[in-house]
C-alpha positions as CSV (number, residue, x, y, z in Angstrom):
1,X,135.4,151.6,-18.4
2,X,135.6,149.5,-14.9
3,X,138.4,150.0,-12.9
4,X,138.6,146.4,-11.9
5,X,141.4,147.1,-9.1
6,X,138.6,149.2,-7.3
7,X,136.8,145.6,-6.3
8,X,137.3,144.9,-2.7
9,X,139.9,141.5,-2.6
10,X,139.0,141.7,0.9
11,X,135.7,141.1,0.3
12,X,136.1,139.6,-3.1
13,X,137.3,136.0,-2.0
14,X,134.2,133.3,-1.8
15,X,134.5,132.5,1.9
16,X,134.3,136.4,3.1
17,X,132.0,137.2,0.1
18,X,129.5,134.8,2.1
19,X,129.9,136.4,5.5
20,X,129.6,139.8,4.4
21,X,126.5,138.8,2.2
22,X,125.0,136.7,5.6
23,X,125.6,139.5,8.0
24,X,124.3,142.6,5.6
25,X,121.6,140.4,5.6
26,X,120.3,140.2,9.0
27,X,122.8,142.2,11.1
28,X,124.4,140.0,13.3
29,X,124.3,136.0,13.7
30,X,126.0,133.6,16.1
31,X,129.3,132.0,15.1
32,X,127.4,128.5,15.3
33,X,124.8,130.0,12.9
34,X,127.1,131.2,10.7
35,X,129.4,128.2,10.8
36,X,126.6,125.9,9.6
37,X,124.5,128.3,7.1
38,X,128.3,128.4,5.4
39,X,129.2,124.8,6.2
40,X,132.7,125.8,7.1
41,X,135.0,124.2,9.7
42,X,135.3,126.6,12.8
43,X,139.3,126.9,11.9
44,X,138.4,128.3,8.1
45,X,135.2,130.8,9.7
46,X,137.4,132.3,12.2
47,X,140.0,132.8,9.9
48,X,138.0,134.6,7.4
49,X,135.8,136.4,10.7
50,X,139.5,137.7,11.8
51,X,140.4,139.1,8.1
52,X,137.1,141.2,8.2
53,X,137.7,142.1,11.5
54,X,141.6,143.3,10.8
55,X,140.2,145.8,8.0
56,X,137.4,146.8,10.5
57,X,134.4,145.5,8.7
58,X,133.1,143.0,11.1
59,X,132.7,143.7,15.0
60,X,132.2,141.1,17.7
61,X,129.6,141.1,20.5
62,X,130.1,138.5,23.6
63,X,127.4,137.0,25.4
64,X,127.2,134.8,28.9
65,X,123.8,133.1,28.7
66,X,125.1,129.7,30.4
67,X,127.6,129.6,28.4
68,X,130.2,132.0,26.2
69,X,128.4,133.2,22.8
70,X,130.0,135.3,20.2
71,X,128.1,137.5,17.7
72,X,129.6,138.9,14.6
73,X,128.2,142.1,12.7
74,X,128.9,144.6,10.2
75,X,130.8,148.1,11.0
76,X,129.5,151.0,9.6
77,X,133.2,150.8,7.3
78,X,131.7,147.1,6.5
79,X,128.6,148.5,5.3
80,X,129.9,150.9,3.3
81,X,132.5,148.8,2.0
82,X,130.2,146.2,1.2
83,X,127.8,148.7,-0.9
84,X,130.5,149.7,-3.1
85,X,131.4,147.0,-3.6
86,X,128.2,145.6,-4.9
87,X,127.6,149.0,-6.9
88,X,131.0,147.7,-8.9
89,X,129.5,144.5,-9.4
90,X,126.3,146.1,-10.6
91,X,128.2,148.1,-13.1
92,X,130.2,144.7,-14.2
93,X,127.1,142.9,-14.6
94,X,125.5,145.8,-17.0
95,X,128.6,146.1,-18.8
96,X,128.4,142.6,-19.6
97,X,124.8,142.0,-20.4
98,X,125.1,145.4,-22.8
């Protein structure tokens, strides 16, 4: 049986499920990237950026090319997390298709 409490509510809520999705995807994008791939407001990405961040699955680089630009990433504890937590939505998905 799944242990359903074992699925990541961190990761679980839409707006963070898409970051972690976009940045395990190609490893680290631009705020202004990811803010218009997601169409979110700037107030609603950061807020969701600084909840991964708190739980240390999403690290920040800074750059100054003309002007300030921040990168976002996954930790190694984001990758991991993020693995697991697709291996319990695997195991969801062949439970229910079975």
């Amino acid at each position: 049986m799944i242990d359903f409490d074992k699925l990541d509510k961190t990761i679980h809520e839409k707006g963070r499920l898409s970051i972690m999705t976009m940045l395990a995807s190609r490893g680290e994008w631009k705020f202004q990237e990811l803010r218009d791939q997601l169409k979110m407001s700037d107030g609603n990405l950061i807020t969701h950026l600084r909840c991964l961040q708190k739980v240390g699955y999403v690290s920040t680089e800074k750059e100054l090319k003309g002007r300030k630009v921040t990168k976002y990433l996954l930790t190694r504890s984001g990758k991991k997390a993020f693995k697991e937590y697709l291996r319990l939505l695997e195991q969801i998905v062949e439970q229910g298709s079975s």
